[in-house]
C-alpha positions in Angstrom: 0.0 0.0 0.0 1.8 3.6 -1.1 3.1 5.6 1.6 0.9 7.4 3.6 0.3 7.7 7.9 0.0 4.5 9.6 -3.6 3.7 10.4 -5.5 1.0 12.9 -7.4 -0.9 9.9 -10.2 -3.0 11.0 -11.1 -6.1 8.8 -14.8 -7.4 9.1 -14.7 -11.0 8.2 -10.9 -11.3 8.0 -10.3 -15.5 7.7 -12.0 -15.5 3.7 -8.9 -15.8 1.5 -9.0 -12.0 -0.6 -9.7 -10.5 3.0 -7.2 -12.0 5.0 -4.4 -11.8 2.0 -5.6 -7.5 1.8 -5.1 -7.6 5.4 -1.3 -8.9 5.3 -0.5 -6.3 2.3 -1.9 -3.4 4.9 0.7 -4.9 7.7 3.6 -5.2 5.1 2.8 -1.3 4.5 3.3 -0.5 8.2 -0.9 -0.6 9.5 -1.5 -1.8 12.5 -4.1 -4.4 11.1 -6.6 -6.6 13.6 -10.2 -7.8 12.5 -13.2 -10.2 13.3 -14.8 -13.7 11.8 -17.2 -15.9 13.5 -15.8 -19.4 13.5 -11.7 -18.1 13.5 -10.3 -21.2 11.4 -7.2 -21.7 9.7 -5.1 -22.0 7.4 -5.8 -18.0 6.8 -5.8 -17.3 11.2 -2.4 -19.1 11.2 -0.9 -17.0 8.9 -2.4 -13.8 10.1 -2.1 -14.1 13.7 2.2 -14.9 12.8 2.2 -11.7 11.3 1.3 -10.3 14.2 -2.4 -9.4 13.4 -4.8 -9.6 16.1 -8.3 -12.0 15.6 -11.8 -11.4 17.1 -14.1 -14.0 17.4 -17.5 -12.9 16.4 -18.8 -9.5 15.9 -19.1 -7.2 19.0 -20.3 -3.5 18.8 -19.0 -2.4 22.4 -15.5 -3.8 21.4 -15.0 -2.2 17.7 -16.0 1.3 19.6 -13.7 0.1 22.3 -10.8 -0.5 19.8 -11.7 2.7 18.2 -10.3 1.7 14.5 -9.0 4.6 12.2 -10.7 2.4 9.1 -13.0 -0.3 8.7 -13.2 -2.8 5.7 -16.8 -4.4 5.5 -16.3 -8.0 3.8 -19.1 -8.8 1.3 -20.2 -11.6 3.2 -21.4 -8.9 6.1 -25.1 -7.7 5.8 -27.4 -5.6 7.7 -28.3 -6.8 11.1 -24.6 -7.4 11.9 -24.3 -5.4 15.1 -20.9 -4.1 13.9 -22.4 -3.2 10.3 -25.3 -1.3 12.4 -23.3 0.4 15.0 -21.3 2.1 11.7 -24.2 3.0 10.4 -26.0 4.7 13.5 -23.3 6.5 14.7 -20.8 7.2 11.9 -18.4 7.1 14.1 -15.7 5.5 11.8 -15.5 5.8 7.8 -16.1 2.4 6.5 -15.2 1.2 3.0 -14.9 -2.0 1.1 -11.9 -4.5 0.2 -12.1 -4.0 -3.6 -12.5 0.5 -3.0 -9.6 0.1 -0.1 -7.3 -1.9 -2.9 -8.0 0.7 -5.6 -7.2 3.9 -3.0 -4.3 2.1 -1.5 -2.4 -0.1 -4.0 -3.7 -0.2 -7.9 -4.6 3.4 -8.4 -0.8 3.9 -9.4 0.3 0.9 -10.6 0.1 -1.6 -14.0 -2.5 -3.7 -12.8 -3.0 -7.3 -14.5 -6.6 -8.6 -13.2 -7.6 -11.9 -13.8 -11.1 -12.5 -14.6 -13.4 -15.4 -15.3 -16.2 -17.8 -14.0 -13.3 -20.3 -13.9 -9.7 -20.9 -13.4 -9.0 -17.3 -11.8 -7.0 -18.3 -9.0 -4.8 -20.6 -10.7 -4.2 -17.8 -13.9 -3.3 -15.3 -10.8 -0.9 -17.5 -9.3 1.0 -18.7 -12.8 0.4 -14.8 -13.8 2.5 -13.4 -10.7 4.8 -16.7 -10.7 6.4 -16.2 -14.4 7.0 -12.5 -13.6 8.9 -13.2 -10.7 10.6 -16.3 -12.5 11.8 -13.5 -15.2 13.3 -11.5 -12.6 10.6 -8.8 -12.0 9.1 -8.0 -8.5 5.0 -8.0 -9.1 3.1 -7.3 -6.3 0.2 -9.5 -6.5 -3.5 -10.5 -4.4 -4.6 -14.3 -4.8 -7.7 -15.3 -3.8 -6.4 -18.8 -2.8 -3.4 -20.7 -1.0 -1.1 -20.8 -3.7 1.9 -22.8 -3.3 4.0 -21.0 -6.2 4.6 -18.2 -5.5 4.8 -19.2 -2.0 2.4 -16.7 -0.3 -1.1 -15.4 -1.3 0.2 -11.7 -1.3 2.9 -9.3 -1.7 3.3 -5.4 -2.3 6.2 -6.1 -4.6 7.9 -2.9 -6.3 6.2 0.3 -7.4 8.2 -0.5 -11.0 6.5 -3.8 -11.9 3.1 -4.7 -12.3 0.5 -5.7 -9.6 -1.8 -8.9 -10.5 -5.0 -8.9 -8.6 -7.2 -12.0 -8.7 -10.7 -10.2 -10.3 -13.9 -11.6 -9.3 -17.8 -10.2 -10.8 -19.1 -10.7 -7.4 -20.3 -7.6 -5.9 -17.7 -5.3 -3.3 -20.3 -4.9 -0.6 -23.6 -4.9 0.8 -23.9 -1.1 0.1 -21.9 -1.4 -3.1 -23.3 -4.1 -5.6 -21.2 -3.3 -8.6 -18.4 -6.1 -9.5 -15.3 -6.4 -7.5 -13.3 -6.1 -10.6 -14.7 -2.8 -11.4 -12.9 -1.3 -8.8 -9.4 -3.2 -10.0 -7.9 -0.2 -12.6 -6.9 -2.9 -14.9 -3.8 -2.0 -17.6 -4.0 -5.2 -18.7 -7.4 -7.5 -18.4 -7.8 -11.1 -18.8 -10.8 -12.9 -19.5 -10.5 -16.3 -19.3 -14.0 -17.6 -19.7 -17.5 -16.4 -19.3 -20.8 -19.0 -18.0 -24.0 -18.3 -15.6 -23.0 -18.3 -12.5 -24.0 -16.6 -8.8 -27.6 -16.6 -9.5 -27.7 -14.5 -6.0 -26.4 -11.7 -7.9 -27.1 -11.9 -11.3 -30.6 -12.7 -13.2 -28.9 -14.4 -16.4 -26.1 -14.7 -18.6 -26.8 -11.6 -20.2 -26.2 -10.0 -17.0 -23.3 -11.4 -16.3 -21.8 -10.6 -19.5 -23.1 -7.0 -19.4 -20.9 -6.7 -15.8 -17.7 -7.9 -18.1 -18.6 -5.5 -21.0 -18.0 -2.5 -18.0 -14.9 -4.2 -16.9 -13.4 -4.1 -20.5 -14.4 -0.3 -21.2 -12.1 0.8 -18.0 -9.0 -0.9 -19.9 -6.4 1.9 -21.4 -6.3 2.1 -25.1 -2.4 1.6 -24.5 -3.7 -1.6 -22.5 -4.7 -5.3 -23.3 -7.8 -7.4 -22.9 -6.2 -10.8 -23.0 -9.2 -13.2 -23.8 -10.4 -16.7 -24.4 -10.6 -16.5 -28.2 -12.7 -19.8 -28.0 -15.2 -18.5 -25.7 -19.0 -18.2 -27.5 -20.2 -16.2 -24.1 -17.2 -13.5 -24.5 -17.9 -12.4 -28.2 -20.6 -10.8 -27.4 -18.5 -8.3 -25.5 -17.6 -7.0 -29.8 -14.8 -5.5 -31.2 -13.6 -3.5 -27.8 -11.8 -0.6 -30.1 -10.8 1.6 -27.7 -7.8 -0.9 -26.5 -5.8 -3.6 -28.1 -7.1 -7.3 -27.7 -5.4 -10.3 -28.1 -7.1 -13.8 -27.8 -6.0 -16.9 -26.9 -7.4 -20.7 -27.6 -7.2 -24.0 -29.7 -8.7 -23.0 -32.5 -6.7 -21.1 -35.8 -7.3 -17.5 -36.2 -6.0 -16.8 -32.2 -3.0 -14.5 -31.4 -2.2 -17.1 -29.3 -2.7 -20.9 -30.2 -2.1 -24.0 -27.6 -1.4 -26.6 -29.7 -0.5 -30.2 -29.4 -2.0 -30.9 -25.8 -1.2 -34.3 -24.5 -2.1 -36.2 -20.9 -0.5 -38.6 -19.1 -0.7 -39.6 -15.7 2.9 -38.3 -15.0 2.7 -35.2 -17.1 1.2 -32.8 -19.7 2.5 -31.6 -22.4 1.5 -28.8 -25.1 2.7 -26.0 -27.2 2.4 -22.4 -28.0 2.4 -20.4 -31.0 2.9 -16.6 -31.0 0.8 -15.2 -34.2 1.9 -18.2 -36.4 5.6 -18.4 -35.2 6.7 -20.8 -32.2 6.9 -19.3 -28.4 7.5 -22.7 -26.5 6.9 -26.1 -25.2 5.6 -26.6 -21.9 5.6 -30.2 -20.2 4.6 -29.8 -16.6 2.7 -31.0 -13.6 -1.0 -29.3 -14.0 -3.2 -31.3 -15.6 -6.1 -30.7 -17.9 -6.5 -29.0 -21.0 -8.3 -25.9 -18.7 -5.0 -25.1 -17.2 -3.3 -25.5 -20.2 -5.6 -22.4 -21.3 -4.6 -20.8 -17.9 -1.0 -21.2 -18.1 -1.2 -19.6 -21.9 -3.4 -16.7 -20.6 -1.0 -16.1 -17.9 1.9 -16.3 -19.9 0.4 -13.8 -22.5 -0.6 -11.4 -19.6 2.6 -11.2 -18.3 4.4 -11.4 -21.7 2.9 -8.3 -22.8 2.9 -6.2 -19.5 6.7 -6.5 -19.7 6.9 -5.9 -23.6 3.7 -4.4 -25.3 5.3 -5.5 -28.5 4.4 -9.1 -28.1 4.5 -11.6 -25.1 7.2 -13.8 -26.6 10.3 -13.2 -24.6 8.7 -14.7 -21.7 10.6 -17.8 -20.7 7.9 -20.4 -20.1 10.8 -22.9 -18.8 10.1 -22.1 -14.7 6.8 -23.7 -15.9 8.0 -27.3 -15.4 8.2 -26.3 -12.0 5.2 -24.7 -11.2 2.9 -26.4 -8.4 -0.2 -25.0 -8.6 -2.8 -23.6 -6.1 -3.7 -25.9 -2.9 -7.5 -27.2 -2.9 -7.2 -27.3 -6.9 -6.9 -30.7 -8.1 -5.0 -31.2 -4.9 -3.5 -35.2 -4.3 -4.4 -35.7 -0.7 -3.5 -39.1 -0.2 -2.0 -41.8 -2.7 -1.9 -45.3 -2.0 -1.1 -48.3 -4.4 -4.9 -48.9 -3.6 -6.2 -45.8 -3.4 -6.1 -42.0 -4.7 -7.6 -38.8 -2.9 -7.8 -35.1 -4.4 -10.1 -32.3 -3.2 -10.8 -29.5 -5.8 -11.9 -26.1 -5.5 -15.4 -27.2 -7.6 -18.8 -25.7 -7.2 -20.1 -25.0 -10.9 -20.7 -28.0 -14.0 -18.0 -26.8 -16.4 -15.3 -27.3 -13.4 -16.8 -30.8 -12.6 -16.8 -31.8 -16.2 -13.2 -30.5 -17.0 -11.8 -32.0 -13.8 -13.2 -35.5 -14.2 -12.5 -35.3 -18.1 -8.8 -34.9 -16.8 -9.1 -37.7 -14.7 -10.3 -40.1 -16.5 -7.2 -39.3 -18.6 -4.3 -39.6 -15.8 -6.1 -42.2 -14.1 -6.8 -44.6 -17.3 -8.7 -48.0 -15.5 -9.3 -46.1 -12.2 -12.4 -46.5 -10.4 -13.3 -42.9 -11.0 -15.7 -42.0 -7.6 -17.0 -38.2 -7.7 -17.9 -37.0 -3.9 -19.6 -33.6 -4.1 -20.8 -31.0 -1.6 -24.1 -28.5 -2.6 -22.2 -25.4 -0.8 -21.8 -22.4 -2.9 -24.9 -19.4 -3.3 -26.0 -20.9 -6.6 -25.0 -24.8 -6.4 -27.0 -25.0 -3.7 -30.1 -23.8 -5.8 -32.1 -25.7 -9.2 -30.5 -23.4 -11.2 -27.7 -25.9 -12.3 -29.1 -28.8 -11.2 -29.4 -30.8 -14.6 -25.9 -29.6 -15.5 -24.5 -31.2 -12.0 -26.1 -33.7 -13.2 -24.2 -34.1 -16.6 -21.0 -33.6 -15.1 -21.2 -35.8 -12.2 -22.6 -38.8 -14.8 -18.8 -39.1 -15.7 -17.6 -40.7 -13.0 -18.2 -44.2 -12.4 -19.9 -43.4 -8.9 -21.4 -40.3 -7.2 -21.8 -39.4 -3.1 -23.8 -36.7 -2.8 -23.5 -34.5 1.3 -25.8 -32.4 2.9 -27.2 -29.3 1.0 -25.5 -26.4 3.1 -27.1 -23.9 4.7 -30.4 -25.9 3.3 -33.1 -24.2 5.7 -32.3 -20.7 3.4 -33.9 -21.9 0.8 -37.1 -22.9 -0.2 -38.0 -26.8 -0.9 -39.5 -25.8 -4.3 -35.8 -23.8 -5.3 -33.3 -25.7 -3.6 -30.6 -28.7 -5.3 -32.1 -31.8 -4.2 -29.4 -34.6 -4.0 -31.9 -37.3 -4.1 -33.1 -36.6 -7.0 -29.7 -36.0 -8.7 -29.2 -39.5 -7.5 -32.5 -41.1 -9.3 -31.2 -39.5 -12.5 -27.7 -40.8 -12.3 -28.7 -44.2 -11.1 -31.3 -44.5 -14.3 -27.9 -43.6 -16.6 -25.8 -46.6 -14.5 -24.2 -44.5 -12.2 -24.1 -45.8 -9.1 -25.2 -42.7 -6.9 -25.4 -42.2 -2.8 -27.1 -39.7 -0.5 -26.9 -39.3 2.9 -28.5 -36.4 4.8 -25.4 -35.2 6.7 -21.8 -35.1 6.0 -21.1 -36.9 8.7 -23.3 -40.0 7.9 -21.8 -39.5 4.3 -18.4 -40.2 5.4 -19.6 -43.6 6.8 -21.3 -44.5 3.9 -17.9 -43.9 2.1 -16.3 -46.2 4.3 -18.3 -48.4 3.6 -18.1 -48.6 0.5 -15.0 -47.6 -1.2 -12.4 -49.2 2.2 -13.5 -52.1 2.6 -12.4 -55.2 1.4 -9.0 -54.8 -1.5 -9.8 -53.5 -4.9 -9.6 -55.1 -8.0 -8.6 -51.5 -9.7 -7.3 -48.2 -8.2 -10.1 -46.2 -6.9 -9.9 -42.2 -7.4 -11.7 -40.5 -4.7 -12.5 -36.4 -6.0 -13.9 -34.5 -3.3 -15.3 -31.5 -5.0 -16.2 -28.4 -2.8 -16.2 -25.0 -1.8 -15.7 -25.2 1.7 -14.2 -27.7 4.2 -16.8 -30.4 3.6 -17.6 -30.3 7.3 -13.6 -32.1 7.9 -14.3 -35.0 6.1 -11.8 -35.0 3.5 -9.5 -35.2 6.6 -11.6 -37.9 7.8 -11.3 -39.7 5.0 -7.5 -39.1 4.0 -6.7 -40.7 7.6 -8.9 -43.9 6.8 -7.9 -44.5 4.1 -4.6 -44.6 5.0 
């Protein structure tokens, strides 16, 4: 965050990833930084409280008066009738702001920004984005909205000199601020990596969501980039985008940037990239899928062209090979000769689909079983109910948990597991519910530890949230 007087900054729901990563860029600028979340859990407390920032549990109106911040940063996840949120706004006794309108005042209003944005792979792009740039000897400052493991934290200030790459979500900032997070990003260069339906809480259709993305592009400098999927239906619609330059990326001839050549094994994947008809590189590496084979191009076009405008091509891809990816993203928990486990990051149908698509490619013979947790704003709805269903008909058998949060919404709107479970069965899935997590990880003990198996069974825990702990559970059984 630029210079400026040191300031008490208060954090309202400091533990979610983009919060709790803004709150360690304010105590690398000197802040004094402390905040609240109901629930305090790690990995984010851990790494908060060892950098000396100071965790309320729950939300107290008598304390935050008795603390007496000089700032407070209102998470999007607070709403009225938080006795914090309503002290603010009876007494105005503070100024109050959001995280996205705090990151524009203090850290991108001055610098290159590179914002990642997407219904899928954000994280990942953010991470490779800000991991190449430091691989070619550059110090980005970057905000990930995940646990990355390269580069080895989830933020950094970095140098004023060298681009910042900020992780940009279309959620809304704030309860009294509904435009899109990434509105607020100042992007020099933006990248789009995809565009679907999704966070039916906030927007009424696709059209809305792509009309959020045709404001995000219309901020970009005409000296700038828009850096998009070149493949993507859903993005065209955003036109001809005349007022900057545009550069798009994909499979298919007639892209700046092609991927080419994509192969999957279960050690490796391999593919290549083309620069406007003329070879860039060949990438064989560690990530799996063809999805972040797109990510690692649009990353490496991102930060190609913020460090040369002329063309992204003397980037070297080679750190690549060494690049580990984002924890919770197609993350190997456990791997026996018996048995595999990986948990993933996945609450919408494309990201179930692409995942499992992978799988079935690394894991060729594998007993391919697909555990999946109702637990984001819109999977927990109808609203992709049938496409669930799709994606989860590729695996050879399907445990559905506990809808979360299930008493929000109403019988008639709400994902119903059980008949997710009819469908699949009638296709010859084999499909189980059980009503609570907890009686779900007994039925997969049951069923997939007992007795030795005549093929390797993958386990794929796909959620948004901890799963109640029993992944953990899980992992150590299965051991």
């Amino acid at each position: 965050m630029r210079e400026q007087a040191e300031m008490k900054i208060y954090f309202m729901g400091i533990c979610g990833t983009a919060m709790g990563n803004a709150a360690l860029l304010a105590r690398a600028a000197g802040h004094e930084v402390l905040g609240a979340d109901t629930g305090v859990y790690p990995p984010m407390s851990t790494v908060l409280a060892a950098a000396g920032i100071t965790l309320h549990e729950g939300y107290d109106a008598a304390r935050l008066e008795r603390l007496n911040p000089d700032l407070v940063v209102i998470g999007n996840a607070m709403s009225r009738g938080n006795p914090e949120v309503e002290w603010l706004l009876d007494t105005r006794a503070r100024p109050f702001t959001s995280l996205p309108a705090l990151l524009h005042d203090s850290i991108l209003l001055r610098r290159r920004n590179i914002v990642i944005a997407g219904t899928h792979g954000k994280t990942t792009t953010t991470a490779l984005t800000a991991f190449l740039l430091r691989a070619a000897g550059r110090d980005p400052g970057f905000l990930i909205g995940g646990v990355p493991q390269d580069p080895p934290v989830g933020a950094h200030l970095g140098s004023q000199a060298d681009p910042f790459v900020i992780e940009g979500d279309e959620y809304d900032s704030a309860f009294f601020d509904k435009r899109s997070k990434f509105i607020h990003y100042a992007p020099h260069v933006a990248v789009l990596n995809n565009l679907e339906f999704d966070h039916a809480d906030i927007f009424r259709d696709l059209a809305d969501v792509q009309r959020t993305f045709a404001h995000f592009v219309r901020i970009v400098p005409r000296g700038g980039f828009v850096v998009m999927n070149g493949d993507d239906a859903n993005l065209r619609v955003l036109g001809a985008m005349g007022w900057t330059q545009v550069v798009r990326v994909g499979l298919a001839e007639g892209n700046d940037v092609r991927i080419t050549n994509f192969i999957e094994t279960p050690e490796a994947a391999e593919f290549q990239l083309a620069w406007r008809g003329a070879p860039w590189a060949k990438v064989r590496w560690g990530l799996h899928g063809l999805f972040n084979a797109r990510n690692a191009a649009m990353a490496a076009t991102a930060a190609g062209l913020a460090l040369n405008p002329a063309g992204p091509t003397g980037l070297d891809l080679s750190a690549l090979a060494g690049f580990r990816g984002v924890k919770r993203r197609q993350e190997i928990r456990l791997r026996t000769a018996q048995t595999v486990v990986i948990e993933d990051f996945g609450h919408h149908p494309t990201a179930l689909a692409e995942t499992l698509e992978s799988l079935r490619a690394r894991y060729p013979g594998a007993v391919l079983t697909a555990v999946f947790e109702a637990r984001s704003n819109t999977a927990r709805t109808k609203v992709m109910q049938a496409g669930f269903c799709r994606a989860l008909a590729m695996a050879d058998e399907v445990y559905l948990g506990a809808v979360s949060r299930a008493d929000k919404i109403p019988a008639d709107e709400r994902f119903d597991p059980e008949a997710v479970v009819q469908q699949l069965e009638a296709q010859g899935v084999g499909a189980r519910f059980a009503p609570t997590n907890r009686a779900l990880a007994e039925l997969l003990k049951i069923h997939t530890l007992d007795g030795t198996p005549a093929r390797i069974r993958l386990v794929v825990f796909f959620t948004n949230g901890n799963f109640d702990g029993i992944i953990d559970d899980y992992v150590a059984a299965a051991k």
